[in-house]
Structure formats: C-alpha cells, structure tokens
C-alpha positions in Angstrom: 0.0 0.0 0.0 2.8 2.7 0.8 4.2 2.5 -3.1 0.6 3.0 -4.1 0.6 6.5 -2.0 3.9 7.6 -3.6 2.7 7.0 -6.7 -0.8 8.6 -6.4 -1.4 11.1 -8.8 1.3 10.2 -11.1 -0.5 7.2 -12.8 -0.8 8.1 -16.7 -3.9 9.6 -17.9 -2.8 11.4 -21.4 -0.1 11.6 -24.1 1.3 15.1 -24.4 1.1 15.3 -27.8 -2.9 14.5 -27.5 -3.5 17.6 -25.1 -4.7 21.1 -26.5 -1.3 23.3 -26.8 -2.8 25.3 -24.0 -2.8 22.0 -21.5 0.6 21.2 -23.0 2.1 24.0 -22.3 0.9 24.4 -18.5 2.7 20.6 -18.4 5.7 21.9 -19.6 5.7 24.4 -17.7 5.1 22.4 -14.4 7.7 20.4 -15.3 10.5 22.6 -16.2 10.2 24.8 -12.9 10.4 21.9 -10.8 12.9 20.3 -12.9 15.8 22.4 -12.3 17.2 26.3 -12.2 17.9 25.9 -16.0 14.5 24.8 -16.3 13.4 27.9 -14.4 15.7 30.5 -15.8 14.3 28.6 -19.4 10.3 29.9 -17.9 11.6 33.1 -17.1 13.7 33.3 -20.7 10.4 32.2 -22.5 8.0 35.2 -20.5 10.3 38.1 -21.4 10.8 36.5 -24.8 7.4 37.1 -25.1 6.2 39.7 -22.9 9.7 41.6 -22.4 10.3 44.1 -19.7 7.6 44.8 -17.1 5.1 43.0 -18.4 6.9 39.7 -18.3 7.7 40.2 -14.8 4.7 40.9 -13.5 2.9 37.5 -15.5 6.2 35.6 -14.7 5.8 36.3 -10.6 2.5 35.0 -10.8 3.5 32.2 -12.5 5.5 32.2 -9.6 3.2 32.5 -7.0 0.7 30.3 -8.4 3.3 27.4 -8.3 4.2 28.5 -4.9 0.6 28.1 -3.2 0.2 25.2 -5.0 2.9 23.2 -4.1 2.8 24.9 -0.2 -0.9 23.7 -0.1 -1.0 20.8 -2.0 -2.9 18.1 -0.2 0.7 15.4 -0.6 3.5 15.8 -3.3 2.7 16.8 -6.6 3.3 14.4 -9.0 4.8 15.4 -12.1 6.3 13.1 -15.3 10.3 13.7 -16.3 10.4 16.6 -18.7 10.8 14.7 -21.5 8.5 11.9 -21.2 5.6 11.6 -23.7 2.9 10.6 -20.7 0.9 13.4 -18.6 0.3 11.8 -15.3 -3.0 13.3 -13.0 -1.7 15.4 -11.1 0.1 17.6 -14.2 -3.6 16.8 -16.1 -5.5 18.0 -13.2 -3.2 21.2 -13.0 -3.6 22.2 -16.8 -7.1 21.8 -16.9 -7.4 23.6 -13.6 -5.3 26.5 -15.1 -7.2 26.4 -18.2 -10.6 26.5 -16.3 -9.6 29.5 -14.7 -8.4 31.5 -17.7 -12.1 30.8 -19.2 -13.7 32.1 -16.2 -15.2 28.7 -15.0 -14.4 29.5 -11.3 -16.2 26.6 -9.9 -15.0 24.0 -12.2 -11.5 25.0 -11.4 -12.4 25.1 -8.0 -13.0 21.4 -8.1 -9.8 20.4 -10.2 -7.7 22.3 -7.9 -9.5 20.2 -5.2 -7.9 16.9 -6.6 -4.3 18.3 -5.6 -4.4 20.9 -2.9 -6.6 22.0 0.3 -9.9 22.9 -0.4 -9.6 25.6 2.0 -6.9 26.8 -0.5 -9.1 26.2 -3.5 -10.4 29.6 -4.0 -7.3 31.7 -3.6 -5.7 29.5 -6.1 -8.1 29.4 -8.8 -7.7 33.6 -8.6 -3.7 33.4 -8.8 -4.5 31.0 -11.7 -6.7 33.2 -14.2 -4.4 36.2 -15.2 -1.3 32.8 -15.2 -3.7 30.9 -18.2 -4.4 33.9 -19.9 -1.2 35.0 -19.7 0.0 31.4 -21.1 -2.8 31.3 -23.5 -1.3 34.7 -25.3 2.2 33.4 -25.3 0.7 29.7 -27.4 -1.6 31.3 -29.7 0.6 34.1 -30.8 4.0 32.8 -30.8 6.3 29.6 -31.0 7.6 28.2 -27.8 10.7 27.2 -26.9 9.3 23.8 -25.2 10.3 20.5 -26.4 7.2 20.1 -28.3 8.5 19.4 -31.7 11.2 17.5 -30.4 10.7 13.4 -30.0 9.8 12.9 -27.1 10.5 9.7 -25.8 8.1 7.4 -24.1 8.8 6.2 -20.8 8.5 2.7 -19.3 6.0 2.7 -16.4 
C-alpha cells in the first residue's frame, strides 16, 4: 500500500502530444520549474521573450506564486512526469485543466480540479492566482512559437 501513496497522482492519464497546446504548455511548464534552475531561468527566458520588460515580470511572478501556493498547499507531493516523457500523469492533467478553467472564467469547475491536488480551504485563492497565469500562457501559445520541447521526439517512458 505505501508504493501505491507515492505514486498517487502520477499514474498516466494522457499523451502530451494529445493535449490542446494550451494544456501542453501548463505541463511543460510544471515540469520545467520543478525540474531544475535551468528549467526555471528557461520559464523566465520564455516570459520576457514574449512579454519583455515589465510586463513579463509581472505575468512571470504570478507564475511564480501560483506554483508557490500550489505546491505549499498541495494536499501530498505533486506528481509530475520527467520533462521529456511523452505521458501526462494526473496530477500535471489536473493542474492544466485547472489553469485552463480558470483563464475561461469557470471559477467553480476549477475550484474542483484544484480540489484533486491541494486543500480545499486553499481552493479559491488558487483558482484567482490562476486566471491572469492561463491567460497569460494562452497569449504566449496562440501568438507565438515556444521554446518547449514540443517538436522534439519525445521519448516514451516505461512505467
């Protein structure tokens, strides 16, 4: 039972490359700040590329933040898939649709994604960190080309 706990969460659910850009690009994000301070300073490189000067700061701290909260308040560890793997485990599905909920304005459906990975009591304050962070994201996938590993082969890995 205690391997089934660490892996909660993680389980596959999607292919990357089957996700909407949008919900790819919340993955890869996820990933790459919790991969590494390359894969941070990569985030950060991506937002200014975009955004540039103040603007990119300001969406890139609550980017930030967002992550912040959720991992502070997340109800156990967030899962998340290495940052090349081809699989989307729960957790990483449950926080791009959550994002993407957010950006559209459908407050209560994100309220109950976010409620599959962090407090409830934390629900709320998250899903309003969350709506300028998807519609920040949402600009930067429909008007430009990101620097993510999406056209690159991504290899599948062995559960």
């Amino acid at each position: 039972m205690k391997q089934a706990q660490i892996n909660r969460g993680g389980a596959p659910v999607a292919l990357l490359e089957e996700l909407p850009r949008l919900e790819s690009a919340v993955v890869m994000y996820l990933r790459l700040w919790c991969d590494s301070p390359e894969g941070q300073a990569q985030v950060w490189q991506d937002f200014h590329g975009f955004f540039g000067g103040k603007t990119a700061h300001m969406h890139m701290r609550a980017f930030e933040e967002l992550l912040s909260a959720i991992l502070k308040h997340s109800r156990r560890p967030l899962q998340r898939h290495q940052l090349r793997c081809s699989c989307v485990g729960g957790d990483e599905n449950a926080f791009a649709n959550f994002v993407v909920a957010a950006a559209l304005g459908e407050r209560e459906d994100a309220i109950l994604l976010a409620s599959n990975f962090m407090r409830a009591d934390m629900a709320m304050l998250a899903v309003n960190m969350a709506e300028p962070v998807g519609l920040a994201l949402s600009q930067m996938v429909l008007r430009g080309p990101l620097s993510l590993p999406f056209n690159q082969t991504i290899s599948p890995t062995k559960h």
